[in-house]
MISE-454046 format. One record per residue (C-alpha): residue in three letters; z, y, x. Coordinates in Angstrom, 2 decimals. Each point is the difference from the previous one (the first is absolute). Example, Ala and Ser with C-alpha at 12.3 -4.5 7.8 and 13.67 -1.06 7.14 Angstrom:
BEGIN
<torza ALA,<7.80,-4.50,12.30>> <torza SER,<-0.66,3.44,1.37>> 
% end
This chain:
BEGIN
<torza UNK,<2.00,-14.51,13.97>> <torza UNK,<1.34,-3.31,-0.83>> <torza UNK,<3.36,-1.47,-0.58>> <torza UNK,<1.40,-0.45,3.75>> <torza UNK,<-1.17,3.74,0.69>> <torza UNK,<1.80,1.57,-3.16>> <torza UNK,<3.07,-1.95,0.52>> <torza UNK,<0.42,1.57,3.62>> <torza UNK,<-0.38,3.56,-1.69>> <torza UNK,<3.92,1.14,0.08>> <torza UNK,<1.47,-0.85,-3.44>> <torza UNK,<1.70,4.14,0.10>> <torza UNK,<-3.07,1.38,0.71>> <torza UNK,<-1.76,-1.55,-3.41>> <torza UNK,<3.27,0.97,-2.15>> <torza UNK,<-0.11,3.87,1.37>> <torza UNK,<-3.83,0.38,-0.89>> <torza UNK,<1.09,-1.27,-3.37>> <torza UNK,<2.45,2.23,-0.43>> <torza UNK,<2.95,-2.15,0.88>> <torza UNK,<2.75,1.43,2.70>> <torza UNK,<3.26,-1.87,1.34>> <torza UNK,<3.52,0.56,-1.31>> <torza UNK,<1.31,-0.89,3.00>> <torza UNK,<-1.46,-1.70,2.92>> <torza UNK,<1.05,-1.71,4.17>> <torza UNK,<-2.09,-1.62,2.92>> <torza UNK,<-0.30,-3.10,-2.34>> <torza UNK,<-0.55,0.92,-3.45>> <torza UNK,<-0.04,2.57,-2.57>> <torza UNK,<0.58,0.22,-3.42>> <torza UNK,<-1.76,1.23,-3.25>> <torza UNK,<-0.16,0.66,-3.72>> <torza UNK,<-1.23,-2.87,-1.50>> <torza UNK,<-3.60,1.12,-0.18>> <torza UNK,<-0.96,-2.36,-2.46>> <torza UNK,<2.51,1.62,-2.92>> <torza UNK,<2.13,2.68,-0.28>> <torza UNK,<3.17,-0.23,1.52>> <torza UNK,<3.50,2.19,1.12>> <torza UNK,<1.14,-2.75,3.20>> <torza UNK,<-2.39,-1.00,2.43>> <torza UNK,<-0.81,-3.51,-0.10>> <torza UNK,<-3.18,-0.15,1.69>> <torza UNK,<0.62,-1.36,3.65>> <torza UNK,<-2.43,0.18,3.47>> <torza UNK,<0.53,-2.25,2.80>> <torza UNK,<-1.75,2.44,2.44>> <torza UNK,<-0.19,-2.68,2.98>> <torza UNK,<-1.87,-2.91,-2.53>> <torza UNK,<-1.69,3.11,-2.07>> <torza UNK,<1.24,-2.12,-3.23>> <torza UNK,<1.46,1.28,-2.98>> <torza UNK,<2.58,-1.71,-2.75>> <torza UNK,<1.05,1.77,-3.60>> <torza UNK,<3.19,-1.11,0.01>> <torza UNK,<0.21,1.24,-3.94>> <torza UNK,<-2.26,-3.23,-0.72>> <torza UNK,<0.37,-1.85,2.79>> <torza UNK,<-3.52,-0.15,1.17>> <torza UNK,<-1.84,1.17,3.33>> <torza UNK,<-2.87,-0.40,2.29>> <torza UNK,<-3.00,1.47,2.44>> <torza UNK,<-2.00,3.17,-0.87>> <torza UNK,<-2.70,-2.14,-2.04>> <torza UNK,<2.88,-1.20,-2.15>> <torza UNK,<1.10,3.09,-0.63>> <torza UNK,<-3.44,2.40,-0.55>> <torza UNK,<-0.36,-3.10,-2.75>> <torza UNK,<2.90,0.95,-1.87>> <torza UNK,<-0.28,3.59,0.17>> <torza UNK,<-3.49,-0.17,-0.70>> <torza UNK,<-0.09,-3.15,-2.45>> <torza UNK,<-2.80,-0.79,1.86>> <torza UNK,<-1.74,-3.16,1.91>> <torza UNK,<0.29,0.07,3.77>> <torza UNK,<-4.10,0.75,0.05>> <torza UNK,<1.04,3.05,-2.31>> <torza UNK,<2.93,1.12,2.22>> <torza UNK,<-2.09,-0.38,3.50>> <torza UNK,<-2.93,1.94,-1.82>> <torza UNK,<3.02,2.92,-0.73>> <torza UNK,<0.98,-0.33,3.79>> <torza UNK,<-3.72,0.40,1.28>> <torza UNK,<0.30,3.45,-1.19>> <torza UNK,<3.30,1.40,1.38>> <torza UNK,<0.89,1.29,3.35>> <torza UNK,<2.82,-1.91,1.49>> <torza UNK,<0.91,1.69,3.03>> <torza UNK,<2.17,-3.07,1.39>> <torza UNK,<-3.71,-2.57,-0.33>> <torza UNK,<-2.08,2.89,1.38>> <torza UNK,<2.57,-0.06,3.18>> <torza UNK,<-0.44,-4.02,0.36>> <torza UNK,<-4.18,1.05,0.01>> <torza UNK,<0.58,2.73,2.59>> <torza UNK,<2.17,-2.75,2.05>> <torza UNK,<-2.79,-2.26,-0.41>> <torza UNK,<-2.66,2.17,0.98>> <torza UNK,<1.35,2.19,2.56>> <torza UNK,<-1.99,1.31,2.78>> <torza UNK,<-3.17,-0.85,-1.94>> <torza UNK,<-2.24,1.84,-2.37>> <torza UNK,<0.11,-0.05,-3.82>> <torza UNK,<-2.79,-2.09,-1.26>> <torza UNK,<-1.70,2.45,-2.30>> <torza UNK,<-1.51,3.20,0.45>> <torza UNK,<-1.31,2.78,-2.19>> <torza UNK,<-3.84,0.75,0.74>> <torza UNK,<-0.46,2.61,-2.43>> <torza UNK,<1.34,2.09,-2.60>> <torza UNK,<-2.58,2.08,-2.48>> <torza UNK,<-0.75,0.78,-3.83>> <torza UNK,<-0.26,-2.96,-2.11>> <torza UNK,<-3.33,-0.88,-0.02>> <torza UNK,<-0.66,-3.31,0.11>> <torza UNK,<-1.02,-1.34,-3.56>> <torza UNK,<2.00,-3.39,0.57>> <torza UNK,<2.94,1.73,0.04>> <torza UNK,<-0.99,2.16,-2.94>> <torza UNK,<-0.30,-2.77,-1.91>> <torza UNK,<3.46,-1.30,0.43>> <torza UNK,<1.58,3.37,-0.74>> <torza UNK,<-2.54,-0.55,-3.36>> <torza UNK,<1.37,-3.21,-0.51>> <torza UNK,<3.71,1.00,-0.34>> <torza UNK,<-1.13,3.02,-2.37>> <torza UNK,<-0.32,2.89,2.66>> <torza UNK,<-3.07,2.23,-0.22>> <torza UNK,<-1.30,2.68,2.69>> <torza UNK,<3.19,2.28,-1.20>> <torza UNK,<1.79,-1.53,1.99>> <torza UNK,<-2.02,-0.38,3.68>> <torza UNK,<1.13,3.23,1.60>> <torza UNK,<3.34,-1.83,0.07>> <torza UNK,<-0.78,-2.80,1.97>> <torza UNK,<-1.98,-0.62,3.23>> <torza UNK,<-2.58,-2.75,1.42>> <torza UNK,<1.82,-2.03,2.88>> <torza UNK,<-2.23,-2.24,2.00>> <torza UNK,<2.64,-1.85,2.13>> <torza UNK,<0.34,-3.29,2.02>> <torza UNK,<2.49,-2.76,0.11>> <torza UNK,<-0.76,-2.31,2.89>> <torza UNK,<-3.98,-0.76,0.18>> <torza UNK,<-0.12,0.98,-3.83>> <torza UNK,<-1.68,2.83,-1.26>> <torza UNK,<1.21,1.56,-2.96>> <torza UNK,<-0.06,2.76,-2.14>> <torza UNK,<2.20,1.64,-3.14>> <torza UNK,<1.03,2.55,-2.10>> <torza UNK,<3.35,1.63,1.90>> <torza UNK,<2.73,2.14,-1.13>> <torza UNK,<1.38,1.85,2.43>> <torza UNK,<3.63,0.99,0.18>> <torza UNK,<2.84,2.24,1.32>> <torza UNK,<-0.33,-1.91,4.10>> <torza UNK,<-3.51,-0.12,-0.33>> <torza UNK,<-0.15,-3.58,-0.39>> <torza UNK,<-2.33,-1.52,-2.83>> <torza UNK,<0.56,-2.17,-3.00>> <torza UNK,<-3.14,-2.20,-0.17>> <torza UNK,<-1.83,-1.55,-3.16>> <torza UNK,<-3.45,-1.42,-0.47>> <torza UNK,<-0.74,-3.38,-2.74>> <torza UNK,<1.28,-2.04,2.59>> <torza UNK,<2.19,1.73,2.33>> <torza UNK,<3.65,1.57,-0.72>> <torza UNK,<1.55,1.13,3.08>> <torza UNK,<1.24,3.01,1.87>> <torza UNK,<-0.61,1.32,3.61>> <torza UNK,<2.22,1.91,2.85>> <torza UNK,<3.75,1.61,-1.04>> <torza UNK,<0.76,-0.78,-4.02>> <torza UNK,<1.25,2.79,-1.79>> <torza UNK,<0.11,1.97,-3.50>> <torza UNK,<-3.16,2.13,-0.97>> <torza UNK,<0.05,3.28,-1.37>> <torza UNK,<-3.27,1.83,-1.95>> <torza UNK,<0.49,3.32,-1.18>> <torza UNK,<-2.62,0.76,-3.31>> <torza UNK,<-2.27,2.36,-0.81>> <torza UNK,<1.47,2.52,2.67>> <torza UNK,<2.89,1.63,-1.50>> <torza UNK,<2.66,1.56,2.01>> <torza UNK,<2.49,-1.47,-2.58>> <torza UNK,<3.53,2.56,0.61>> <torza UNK,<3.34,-1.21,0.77>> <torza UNK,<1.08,-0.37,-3.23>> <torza UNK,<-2.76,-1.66,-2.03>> <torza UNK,<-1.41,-2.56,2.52>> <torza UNK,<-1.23,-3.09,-1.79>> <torza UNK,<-0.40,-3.19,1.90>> <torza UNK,<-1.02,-3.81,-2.08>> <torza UNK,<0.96,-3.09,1.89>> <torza UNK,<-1.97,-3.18,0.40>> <torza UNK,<0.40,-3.11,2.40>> <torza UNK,<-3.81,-0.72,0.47>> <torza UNK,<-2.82,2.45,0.66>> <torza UNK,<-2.11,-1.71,-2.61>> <torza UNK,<2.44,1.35,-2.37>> <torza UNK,<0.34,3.05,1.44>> <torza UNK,<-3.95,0.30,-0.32>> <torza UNK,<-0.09,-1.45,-3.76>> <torza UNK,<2.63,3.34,-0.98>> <torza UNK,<-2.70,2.09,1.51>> <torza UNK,<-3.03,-1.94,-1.92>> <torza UNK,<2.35,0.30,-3.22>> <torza UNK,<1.10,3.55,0.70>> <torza UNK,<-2.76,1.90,2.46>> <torza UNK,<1.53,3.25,-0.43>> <torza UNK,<3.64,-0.27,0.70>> <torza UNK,<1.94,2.23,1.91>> <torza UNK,<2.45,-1.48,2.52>> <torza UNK,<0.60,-2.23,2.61>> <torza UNK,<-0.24,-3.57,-0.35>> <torza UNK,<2.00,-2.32,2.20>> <torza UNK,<-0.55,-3.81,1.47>> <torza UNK,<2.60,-2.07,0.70>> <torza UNK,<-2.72,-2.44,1.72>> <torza UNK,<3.35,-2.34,0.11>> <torza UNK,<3.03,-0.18,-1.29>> <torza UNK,<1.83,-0.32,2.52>> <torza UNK,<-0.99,3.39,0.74>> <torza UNK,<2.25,0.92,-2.57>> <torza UNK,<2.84,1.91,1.94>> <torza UNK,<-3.05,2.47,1.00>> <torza UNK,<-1.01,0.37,-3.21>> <torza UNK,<3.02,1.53,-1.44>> <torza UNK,<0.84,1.97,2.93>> <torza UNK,<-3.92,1.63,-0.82>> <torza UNK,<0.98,0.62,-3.28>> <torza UNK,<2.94,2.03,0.81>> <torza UNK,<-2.38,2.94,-0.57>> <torza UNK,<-1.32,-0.47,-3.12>> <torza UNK,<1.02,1.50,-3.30>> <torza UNK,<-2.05,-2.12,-2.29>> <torza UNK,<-0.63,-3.85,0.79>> <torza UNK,<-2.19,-2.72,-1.48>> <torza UNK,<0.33,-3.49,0.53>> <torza UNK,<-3.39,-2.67,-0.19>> <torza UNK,<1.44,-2.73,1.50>> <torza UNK,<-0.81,-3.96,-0.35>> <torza UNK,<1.62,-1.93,-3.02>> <torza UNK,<1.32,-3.12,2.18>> <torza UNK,<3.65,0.06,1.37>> <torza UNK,<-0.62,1.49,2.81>> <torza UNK,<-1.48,2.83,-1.80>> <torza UNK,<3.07,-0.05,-2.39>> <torza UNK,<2.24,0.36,2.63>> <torza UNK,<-1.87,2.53,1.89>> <torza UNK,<0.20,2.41,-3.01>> <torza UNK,<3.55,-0.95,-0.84>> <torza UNK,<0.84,1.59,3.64>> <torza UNK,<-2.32,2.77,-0.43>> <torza UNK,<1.52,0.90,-3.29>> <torza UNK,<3.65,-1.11,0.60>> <torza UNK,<-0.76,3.55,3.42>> <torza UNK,<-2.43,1.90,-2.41>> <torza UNK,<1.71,-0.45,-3.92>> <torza UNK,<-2.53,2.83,-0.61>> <torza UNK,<-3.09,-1.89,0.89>> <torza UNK,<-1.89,-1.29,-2.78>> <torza UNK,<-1.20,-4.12,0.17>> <torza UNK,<-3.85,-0.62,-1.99>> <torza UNK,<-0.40,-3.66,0.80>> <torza UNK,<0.27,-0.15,-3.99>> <torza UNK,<-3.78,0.93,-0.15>> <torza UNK,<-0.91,-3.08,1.78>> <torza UNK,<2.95,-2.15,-1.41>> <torza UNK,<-2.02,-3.09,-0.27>> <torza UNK,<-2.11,0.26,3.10>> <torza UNK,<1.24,-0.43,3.82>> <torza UNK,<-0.79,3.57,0.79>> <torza UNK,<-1.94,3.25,-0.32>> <torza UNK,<-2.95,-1.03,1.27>> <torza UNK,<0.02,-3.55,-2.04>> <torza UNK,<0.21,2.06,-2.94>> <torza UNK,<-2.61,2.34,0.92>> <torza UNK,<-2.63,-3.41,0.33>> <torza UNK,<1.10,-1.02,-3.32>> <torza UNK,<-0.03,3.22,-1.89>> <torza UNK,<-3.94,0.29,1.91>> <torza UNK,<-0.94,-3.61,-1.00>> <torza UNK,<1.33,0.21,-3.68>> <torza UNK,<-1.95,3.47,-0.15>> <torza UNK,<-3.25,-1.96,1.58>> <torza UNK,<0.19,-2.51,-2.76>> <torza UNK,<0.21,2.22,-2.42>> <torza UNK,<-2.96,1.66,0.82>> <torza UNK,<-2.11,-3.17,0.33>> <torza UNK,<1.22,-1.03,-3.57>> <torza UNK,<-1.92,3.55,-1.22>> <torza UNK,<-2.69,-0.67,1.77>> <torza UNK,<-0.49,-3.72,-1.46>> <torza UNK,<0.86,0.95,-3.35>> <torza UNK,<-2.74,3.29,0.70>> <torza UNK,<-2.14,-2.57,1.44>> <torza UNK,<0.25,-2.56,-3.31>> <torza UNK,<-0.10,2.70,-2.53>> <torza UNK,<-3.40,1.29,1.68>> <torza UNK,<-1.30,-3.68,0.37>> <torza UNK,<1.04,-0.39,-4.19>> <torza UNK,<-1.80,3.39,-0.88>> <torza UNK,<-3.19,-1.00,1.91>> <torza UNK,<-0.18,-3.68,-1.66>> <torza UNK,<0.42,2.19,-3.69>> <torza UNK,<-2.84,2.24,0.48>> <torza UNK,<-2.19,-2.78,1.30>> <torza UNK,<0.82,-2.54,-2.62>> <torza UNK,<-0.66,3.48,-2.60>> <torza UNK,<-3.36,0.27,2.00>> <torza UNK,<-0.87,-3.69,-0.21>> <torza UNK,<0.71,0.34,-3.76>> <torza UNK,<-1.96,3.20,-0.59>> <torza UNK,<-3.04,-1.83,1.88>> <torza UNK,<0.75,-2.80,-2.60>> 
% end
């Protein structure tokens, strides 16, 4: 997605998924909260026809870009990387304009058990052992005359979230994804449910923690956010795992501000982006740990050997 396509997403339809609604709205523009701070009068103004915004409360304004920078404090290839991953209903519309009457250009070959060592590798890579494989599936797939294939994560529409080392992407309706653990017909009263925005996340909980109970939930976008909490309506005990960036922040803030009960972790992985980052880390700094043994092992064997051979040498002496 690049600048010209983001800006045409509508401007309401980004502030909703964050968890922004209008105070008071016409045909030509509507009115928020400033979403930036907190605030009591909205100040925050749409003009619906331009899809511009102005704060009137600091007198400054612009396009979508402009203002995905702010709330993000991010660089515009930062805040078209965030926009990649949502579903904007009102740019998926312009795409079905574009290509009506014709065929999408991909296609899913194959779905099966994750075989293919490639792709084991990756999930290796990003700390993930064989724990976690009956979770995820083997797409082959193409997109125009290219042939791919990836690890997917299927979700509630069965559509698929995509990942390989070079490919993030998703394929057919986007939607939240729901995995029930370990097979336990939680009751009314006690279900458990932990809440992450990526699958890789959701994945690293279940490296970390192979034999908890519950259900874990994927956002697999924030802007799926209005589904979210209406899923969690059911639950009596909630975890949150989400990303710590701003969009993350706010995510949780919305969560929590419906669910006081629910109970925010991000402070395990306080200084890394998210679970999964943390996960890598924690592996790595447990890797080189290991390697320092071994060399010190591997000295303290090499010193003893040169001792009893220079004793030999002086015995022979």
């Amino acid at each position: 997605m690049n600048c010209k396509q983001f800006n045409s997403v509508k401007l309401e339809e980004i502030l909703v998924s964050l968890g922004h609604h209008p105070t008071k709205q016409n045909e030509k523009e509507a009115w928020f909260l400033n979403p930036f701070y907190t605030e009591t009068q909205a100040s925050f103004k749409i003009n619906k026809n331009l899809n511009y915004w102005y704060l009137h409360s600091e007198g400054i304004g612009g396009n979508n870009v402009d203002f995905m920078k702010k709330y993000l404090n991010a660089s515009v290839k930062e805040v078209l990387e965030w926009a990649e991953k949502q579903n904007f209903s009102s740019f998926q519309q312009q795409n079905v304009i574009h290509s009506i009457n014709s065929k999408p250009n991909y296609q899913i070959t194959e779905i099966k058990k994750l075989q293919n060592e490639h792709l084991k590798s990756y999930l290796h890579q990003r700390g993930l052992s064989k724990v976690v494989y009956p979770l995820v599936k083997e797409i082959h797939f193409t997109i125009g005359e290219k042939k791919l294939y990836a690890i997917g994560f299927e979700n509630f529409s069965g559509g698929w979230e995509l990942r390989n080392s070079f490919y993030k992407g998703s394929l057919q309706k986007k939607d939240i994804s729901i995995v029930n653990l370990n097979n336990e017909n939680q009751n009314e009263t006690g279900k458990r449910i932990v809440v992450f925005e990526g699958f890789m996340d959701a994945l690293s909980f279940v490296e970390m923690k192979p034999f908890f109970i519950g259900d874990l939930l994927v956002m697999n976008s924030i802007s799926l956010l209005n589904r979210t909490k209406e899923h969690l309506k059911i639950y009596s005990e909630i975890h949150l795992f989400l990303d710590n960036d701003k969009a993350g922040e706010t995510c949780k803030n919305e969560i929590l501000k419906s669910f006081p009960e629910a109970k925010n972790h991000s402070e395990i992985y306080a200084l890394h982006k998210d679970l999964n980052d943390y996960l890598q880390f924690k592996n790595n700094t447990e890797i080189e740990k290991k390697q320092q043994i071994d060399l010190k092992s591997k000295q303290e064997q090499e010193e003893s050997e040169i001792n009893q051979a220079h004793q030999t040498y002086r015995r022979k002496r």
